[in-house]
C-alpha positions in Angstrom: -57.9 -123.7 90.8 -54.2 -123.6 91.9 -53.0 -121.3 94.4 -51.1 -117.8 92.9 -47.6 -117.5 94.0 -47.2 -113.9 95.0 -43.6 -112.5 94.2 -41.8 -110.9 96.8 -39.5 -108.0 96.4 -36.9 -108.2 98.9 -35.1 -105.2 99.4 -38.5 -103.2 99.5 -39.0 -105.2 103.0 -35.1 -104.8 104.3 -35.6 -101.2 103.7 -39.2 -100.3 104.3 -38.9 -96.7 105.7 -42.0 -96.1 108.2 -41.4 -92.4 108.6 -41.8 -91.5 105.3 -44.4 -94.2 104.4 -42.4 -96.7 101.7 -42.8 -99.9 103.0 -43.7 -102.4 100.7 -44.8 -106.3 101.0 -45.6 -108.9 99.1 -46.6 -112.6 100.6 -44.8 -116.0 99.2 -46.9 -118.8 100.2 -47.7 -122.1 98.3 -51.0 -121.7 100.2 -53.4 -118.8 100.6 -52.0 -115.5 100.6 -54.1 -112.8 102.8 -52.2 -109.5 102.9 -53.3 -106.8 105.4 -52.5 -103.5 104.3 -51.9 -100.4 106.2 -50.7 -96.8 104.7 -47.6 -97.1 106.0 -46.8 -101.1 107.2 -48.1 -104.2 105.6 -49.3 -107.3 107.9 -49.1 -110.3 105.9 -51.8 -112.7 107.2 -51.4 -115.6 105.5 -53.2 -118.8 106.9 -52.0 -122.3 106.3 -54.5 -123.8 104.6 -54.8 -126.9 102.6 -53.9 -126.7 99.0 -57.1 -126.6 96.7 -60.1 -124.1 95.2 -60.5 -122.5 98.4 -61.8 -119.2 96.6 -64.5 -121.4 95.0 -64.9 -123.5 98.4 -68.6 -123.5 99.8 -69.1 -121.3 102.3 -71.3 -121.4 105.1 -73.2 -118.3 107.2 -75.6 -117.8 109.7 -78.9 -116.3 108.9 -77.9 -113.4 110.8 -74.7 -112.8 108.5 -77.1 -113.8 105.3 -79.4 -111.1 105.9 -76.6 -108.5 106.8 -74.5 -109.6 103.6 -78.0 -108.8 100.9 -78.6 -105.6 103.0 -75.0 -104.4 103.0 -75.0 -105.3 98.9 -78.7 -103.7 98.5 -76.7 -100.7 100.3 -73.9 -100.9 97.7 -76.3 -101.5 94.6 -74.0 -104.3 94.2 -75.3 -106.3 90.8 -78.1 -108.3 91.4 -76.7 -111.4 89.2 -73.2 -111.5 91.5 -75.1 -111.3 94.5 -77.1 -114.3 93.4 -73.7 -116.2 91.9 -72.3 -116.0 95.3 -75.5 -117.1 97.0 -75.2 -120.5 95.0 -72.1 -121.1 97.1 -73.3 -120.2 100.3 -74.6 -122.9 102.6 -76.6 -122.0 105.8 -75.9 -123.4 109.5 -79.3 -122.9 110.2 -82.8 -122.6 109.2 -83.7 -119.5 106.3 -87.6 -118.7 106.2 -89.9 -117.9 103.6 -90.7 -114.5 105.5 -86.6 -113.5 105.8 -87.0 -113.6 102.5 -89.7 -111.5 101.6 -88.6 -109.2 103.9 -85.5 -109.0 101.9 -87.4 -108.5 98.7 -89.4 -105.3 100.4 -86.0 -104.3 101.3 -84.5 -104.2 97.5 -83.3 -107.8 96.8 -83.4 -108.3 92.5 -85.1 -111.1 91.2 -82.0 -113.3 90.7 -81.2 -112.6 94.2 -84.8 -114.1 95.8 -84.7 -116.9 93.5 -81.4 -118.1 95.1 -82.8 -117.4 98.6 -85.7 -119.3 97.8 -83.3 -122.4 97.0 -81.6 -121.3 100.2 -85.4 -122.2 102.0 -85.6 -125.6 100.7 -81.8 -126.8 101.4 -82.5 -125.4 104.7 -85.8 -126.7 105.7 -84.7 -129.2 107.5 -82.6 -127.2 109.7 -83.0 -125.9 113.3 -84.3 -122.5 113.8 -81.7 -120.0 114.4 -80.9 -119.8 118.1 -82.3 -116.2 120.0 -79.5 -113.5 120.2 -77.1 -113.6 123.0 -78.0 -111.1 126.2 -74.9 -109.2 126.5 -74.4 -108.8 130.3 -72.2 -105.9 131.1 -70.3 -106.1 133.7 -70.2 -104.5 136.8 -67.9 -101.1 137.1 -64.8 -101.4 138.7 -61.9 -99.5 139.7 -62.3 -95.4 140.5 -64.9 -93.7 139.9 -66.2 -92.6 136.0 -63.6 -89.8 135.1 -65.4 -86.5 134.2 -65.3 -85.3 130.9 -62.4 -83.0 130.9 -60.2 -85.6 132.4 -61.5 -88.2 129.5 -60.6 -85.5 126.5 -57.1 -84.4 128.2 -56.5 -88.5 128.5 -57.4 -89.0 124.5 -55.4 -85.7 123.5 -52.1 -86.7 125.4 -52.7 -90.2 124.0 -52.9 -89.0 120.7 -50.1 -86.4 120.8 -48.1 -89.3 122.0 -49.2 -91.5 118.8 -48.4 -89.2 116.7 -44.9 -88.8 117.6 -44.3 -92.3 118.3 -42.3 -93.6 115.7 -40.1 -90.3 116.0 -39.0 -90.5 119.8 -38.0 -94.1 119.8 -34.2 -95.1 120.0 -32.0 -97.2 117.1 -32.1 -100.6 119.2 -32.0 -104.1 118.4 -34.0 -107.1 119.9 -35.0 -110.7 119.4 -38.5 -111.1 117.4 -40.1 -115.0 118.4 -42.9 -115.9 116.0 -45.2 -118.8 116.7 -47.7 -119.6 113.6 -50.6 -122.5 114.8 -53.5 -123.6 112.7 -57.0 -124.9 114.0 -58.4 -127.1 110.5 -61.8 -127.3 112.3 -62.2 -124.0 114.0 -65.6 -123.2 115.5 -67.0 -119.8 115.5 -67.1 -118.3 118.5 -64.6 -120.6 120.5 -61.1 -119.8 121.7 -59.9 -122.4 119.4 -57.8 -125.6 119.3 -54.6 -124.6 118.0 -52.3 -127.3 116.6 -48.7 -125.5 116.5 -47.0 -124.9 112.8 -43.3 -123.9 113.0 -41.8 -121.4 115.0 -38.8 -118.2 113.9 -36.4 -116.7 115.8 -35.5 -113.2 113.7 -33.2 -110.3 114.6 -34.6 -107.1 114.0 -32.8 -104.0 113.8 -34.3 -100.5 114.0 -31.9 -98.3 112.5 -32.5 -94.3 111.6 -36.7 -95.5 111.8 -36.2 -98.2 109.2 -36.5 -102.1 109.9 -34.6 -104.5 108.9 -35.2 -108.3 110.0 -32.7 -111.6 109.8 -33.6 -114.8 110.1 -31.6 -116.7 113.1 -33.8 -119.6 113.7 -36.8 -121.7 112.3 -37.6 -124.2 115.1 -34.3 -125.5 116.3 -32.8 -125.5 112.9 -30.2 -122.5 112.6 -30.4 -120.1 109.8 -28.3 -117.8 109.9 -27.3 -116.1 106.7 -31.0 -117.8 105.1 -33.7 -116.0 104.4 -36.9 -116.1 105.9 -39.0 -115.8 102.7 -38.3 -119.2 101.8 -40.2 -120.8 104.4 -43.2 -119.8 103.5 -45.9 -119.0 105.9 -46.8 -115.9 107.2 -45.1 -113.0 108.4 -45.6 -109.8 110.5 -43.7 -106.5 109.5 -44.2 -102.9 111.4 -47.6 -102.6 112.5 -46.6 -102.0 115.6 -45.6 -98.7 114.8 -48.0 -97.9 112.6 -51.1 -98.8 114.1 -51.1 -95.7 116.6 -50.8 -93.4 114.0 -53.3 -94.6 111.6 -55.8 -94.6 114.3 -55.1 -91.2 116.1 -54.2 -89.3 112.6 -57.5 -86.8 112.4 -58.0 -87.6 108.7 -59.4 -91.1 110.2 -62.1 -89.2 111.5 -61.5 -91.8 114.6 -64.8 -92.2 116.8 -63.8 -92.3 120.5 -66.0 -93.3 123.5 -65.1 -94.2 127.1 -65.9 -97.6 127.9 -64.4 -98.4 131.2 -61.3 -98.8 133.8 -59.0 -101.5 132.9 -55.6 -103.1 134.4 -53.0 -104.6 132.1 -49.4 -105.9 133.7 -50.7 -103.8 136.7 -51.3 -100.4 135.2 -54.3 -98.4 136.2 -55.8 -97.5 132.3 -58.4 -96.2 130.8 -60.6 -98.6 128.4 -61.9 -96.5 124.9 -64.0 -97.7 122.6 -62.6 -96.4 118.7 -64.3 -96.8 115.4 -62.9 -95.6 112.0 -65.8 -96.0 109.0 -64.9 -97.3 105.8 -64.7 -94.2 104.3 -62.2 -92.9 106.0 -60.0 -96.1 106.2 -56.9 -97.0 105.0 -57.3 -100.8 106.2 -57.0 -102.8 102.9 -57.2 -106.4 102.7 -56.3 -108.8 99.8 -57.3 -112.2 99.0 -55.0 -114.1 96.5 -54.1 -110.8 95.1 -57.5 -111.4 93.0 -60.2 -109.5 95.9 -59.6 -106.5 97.5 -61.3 -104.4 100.1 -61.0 -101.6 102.1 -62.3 -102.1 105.6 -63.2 -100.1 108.5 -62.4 -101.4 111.6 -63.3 -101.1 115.2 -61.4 -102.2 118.6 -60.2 -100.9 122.1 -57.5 -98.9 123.1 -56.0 -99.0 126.8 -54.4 -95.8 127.9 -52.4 -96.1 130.8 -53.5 -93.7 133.6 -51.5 -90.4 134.4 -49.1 -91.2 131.7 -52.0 -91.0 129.3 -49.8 -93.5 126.8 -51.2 -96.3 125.2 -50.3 -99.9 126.4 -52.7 -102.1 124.1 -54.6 -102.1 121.2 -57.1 -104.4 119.4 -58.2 -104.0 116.2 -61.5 -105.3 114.1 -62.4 -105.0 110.5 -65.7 -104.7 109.4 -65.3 -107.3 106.5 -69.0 -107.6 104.1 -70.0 -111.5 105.0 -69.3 -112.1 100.9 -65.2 -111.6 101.6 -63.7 -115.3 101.6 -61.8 -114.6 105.1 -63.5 -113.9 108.0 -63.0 -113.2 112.1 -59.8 -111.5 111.8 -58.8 -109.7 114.6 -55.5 -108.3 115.8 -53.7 -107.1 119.5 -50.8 -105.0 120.3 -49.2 -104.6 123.5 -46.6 -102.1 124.3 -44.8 -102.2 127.6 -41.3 -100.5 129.2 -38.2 -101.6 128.0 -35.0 -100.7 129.3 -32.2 -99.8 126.4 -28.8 -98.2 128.0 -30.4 -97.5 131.3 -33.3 -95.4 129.5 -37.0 -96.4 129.7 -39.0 -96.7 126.4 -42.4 -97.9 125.5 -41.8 -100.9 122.8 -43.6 -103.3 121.6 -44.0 -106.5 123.8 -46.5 -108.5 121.7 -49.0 -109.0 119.1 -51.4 -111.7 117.9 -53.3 -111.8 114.8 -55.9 -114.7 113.9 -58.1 -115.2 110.8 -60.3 -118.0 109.3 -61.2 -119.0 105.6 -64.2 -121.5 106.2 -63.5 -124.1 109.4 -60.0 -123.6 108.7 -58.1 -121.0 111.1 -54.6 -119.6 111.3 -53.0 -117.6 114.5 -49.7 -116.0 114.6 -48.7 -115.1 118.3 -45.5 -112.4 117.8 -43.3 -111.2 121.3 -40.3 -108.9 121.3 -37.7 -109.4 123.6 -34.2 -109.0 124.5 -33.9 -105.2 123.5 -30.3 -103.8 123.0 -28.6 -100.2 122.0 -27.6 -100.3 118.3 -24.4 -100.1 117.4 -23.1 -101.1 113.9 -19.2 -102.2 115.5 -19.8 -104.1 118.1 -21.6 -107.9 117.8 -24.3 -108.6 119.2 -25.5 -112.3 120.1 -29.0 -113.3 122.0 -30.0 -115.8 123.5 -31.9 -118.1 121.6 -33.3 -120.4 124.0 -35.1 -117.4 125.7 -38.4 -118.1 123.5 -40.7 -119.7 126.2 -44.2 -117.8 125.9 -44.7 -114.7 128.0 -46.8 -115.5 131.4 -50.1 -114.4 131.8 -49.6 -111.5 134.0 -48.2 -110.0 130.8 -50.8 -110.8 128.4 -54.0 -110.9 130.3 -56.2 -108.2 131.0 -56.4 -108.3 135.0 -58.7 -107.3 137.5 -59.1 -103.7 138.3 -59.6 -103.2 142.3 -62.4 -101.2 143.6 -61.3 -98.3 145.2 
C-alpha cells in the first residue's frame, strides 16, 4: 500500500497565531506521517520508517497489552468482527492461554473475537510464559520535608496562573532552533534505545506579536538559506512549547493533580506533580497516515520550581488503545532563564519527542539557543557552529540533597 503524501499549506505554518488558536499543520513525508495535534499547536511526529504496508504490517503485543486492548474495545462496544480482523494481524511475544481467553469471553468478547484468540493459543503455544510483573521500588524521599497541603495548592495555583498567562508575558525575540532526528530500526521495548542519527536543521525562529515564524539556515553542513525546510522531508516540531502549559492548566481539562515528590533540575529546588487529563476531556489528537485518528488522554509530570512556583519541565504521555499502529510516544519540555536585553525570561530550552511503529523507532531531540531582542531593521546573524548537544547538568534530572 503506498505511503499518502500529505499536502502542506505553507503560509498557515509562517503565520500560525498561538494566541488566538489558528495554527495549522500538515506533514510532507515520503514515509509515515504521524501528526500530534493540540488545540492550539500541531507536533508533527513523523518517524522515518522504511517505505512499505506498514498500516497492514504485523504487529506484535504482549499478553498484558492483548488483554487490555479486548477489554478497552469490550468497554467501547467496538464491533466484534473489527476486533477480530485486527487480531489476525497481531502476533504475541509470549505465551496466550486457554484460560486468558475464557476469561475474556466472561468478560464480553463476541464470538469472532474468541475464535481469533483461540488461533492466537496455538501460534503461541510454543512460547514462553509471560514474565511476572515488575516490583516497582519507590524510592527513598529526598530533599525537605513533604510540604503541607496549603503550601502544595498555593504551589499548583501560582503554577497555573503563570500557565495561563504564558504565552502573553513573553517578549518578540529571536533565537537559533537545532533539530536532531535519529532512528532505532530495531528498537526494544523498554530500552533507552540505540539511536542511529538521521540529518540535523539549523532554523531561525522569530516570535513576533505571539506568532512564529521559522527559516531554514542549515540542514547538516549544507547552507539553506532562502530554502524551505518542507522539502526535506522528515519531521518537524512547531509551538508546543507554548502550548502545552495551557492545555494542561486550562480547567476545562479537568487536569488531575497529585504531589509526587521533591525534585532538582539544572539546580533548582522543585516540586514533582503527578497530572492526568482523561480522554474525555482531551484535546490530544493523534493521526496516522491521515487515515486513523484518535483522541488521547494523556498523563506525565510537571516540575514546578520552588518559591517561584513556575514550571521548569514537563513530560507528557498518551494513553494510546494497544490497536493504534504507533505506540510509546512520549514527549519532554524544559524551560529555563534566558537573558533578552538584560531582562530574564522563562523560554524554552529543549524538547524531545520519541515514538515507535513496530521495532522501528524515531526520536527528535529539539534545543533553543542563542536568544536575541527582535527587531525588524537591524540583521541578525548566529552562530551556526554553536549546535553541540546541551551537557547533562541541563537535561538530567539531578539529585535532590537531604536537608
Amino acid at each position: 500500500m503506498p505511503i499518502r503524501r500529505v499536502p502542506l499549506n505553507q503560509k498557515a505554518i509562517q503565520k500560525s497565531n498561538i494566541a488566538r488558536n489558528q495554527s495549522s499543520f500538515r506533514c510532507d513525508n515520503t514515509y509515515m506521517p504521524f501528526l500530534f495535534r493540540r488545540p492550539m499547536a500541531k507536533v508533527c511526529l513523523l518517524a522515518v520508517f522504511l517505505a512499505g504496508s506498514i498500516a497492514l504490517a504485523q504487529q506484535t503485543l504482549t499478553v498484558a497489552k492483548l488483554v487490555d486492548f479486548i477489554k478497552s474495545s469490550i468497554q467501547q462496544k467496538n464491533p466484534d468482527k473489527d476486533v477480530a480482523l485486527f487480531l489476525v494481524r497481531v502476533k504475541l511475544s509470549d505465551k496466550l492461554s486457554p484460560s486468558v481467553v475464557e476469561d475474556l469471553q466472561n468478560a464480553g468478547a463476541g464470538p469472532r473475537t474468541v475464535a481469533a484468540l483461540e488461533a492466537l493459543v496455538t501460534q503461541s503455544a510454543t512460547l514462553g510464559a509471560a514474565p511476572p510483573k515488575m516490583t516497582v521500588t519507590v524510592p527513598q524521599a529526598t530533599g525537605p520535608r513533604e510540604p503541607l497541603e496549603a503550601e502544595k495548592k498555593q504551589a499548583l495555583e501560582e503554577a497555573r496562573e503563570f500557565a495561563l498567562t504564558y504565552v502573553k508575558t513573553l517578549p518578540d525575540f529571536l533565537c537559533m532552533q537545532v533539530t536532531r532526528r535519529s532512528v532505532d530500526p530495531h528498537f526494544q521495548v523498554g530500552s533507552e534505545g540505540s539511536w542511529s542519527p538521521e540529518d540535523r536543521l539549523i532554523e531561525k525562529l522569530t516570535f513576533f506579536d505571539h506568532k512564529e515564524n521559522y527559516e531554514l539556515m542549515q540542514h547538516n553542513d549544507n547552507a539553506m538559506v532562502g530554502k524551505s525546510w518542507e522539502k526535506l522531508g522528515g519531521s518537524i516540531s512547531r509551538g508546543e512549547w507554548a502550548t502545552l502549559l495551557g492545555e494542561i492548566f486550562e480547567p476545562a481539562s479537568e487536569t488531575d493533580f497529585k504531589w509526587l515528590r521533591w525534585g532538582t533540575l539544572r539546580s533548582q529546588l522543585t516540586h514533582v506533580y503527578q497530572y492526568r487529563v482523561e480522554q474525555q476531556y482531551s484535546q490530544e489528537t493523534i493521526d496516522y497516515q491521515n487515515e486513523q485518528k484518535i483522541t488521547a488522554g494523556f498523563h506525565g509530570l510537571i516540575y514546578i520550581q520552588k518559591g517561584t512556583n513556575v514550571v521548569l519541565r514537563i513530560t507528557v504521555i498518551p494513553d494510546i488503545p494497544a490497536s493504534f499502529p504507533v505506540q510509546d510516544v512520549n514527549q519532554t519540555v524544559d524551560y529555563d532563564y534566558q537573558q533578552i536585553s538584560g531582562q530574564t525570561f522563562l523560554l524554552p530550552l529543549r524538547s524531545q519527542v520519541q515514538m515507535r511503529d513496530g521495532h522501528i523507532a524515531s526520536l527528535n531531540e529539539i534545543e533553543w539557543r542563542q536568544y536575541r531582542k527582535y527587531s525588524a531593521d537591524t540583521s541578525i546573524t548566529f552562530d551556526t557552529a554553536d549546535d553541540a548537544p546541551l551537557s547533562d547538568d541541563k537535561t538530567k534530572e539531578q539529585a535532590t540533597p537531604k536537608p
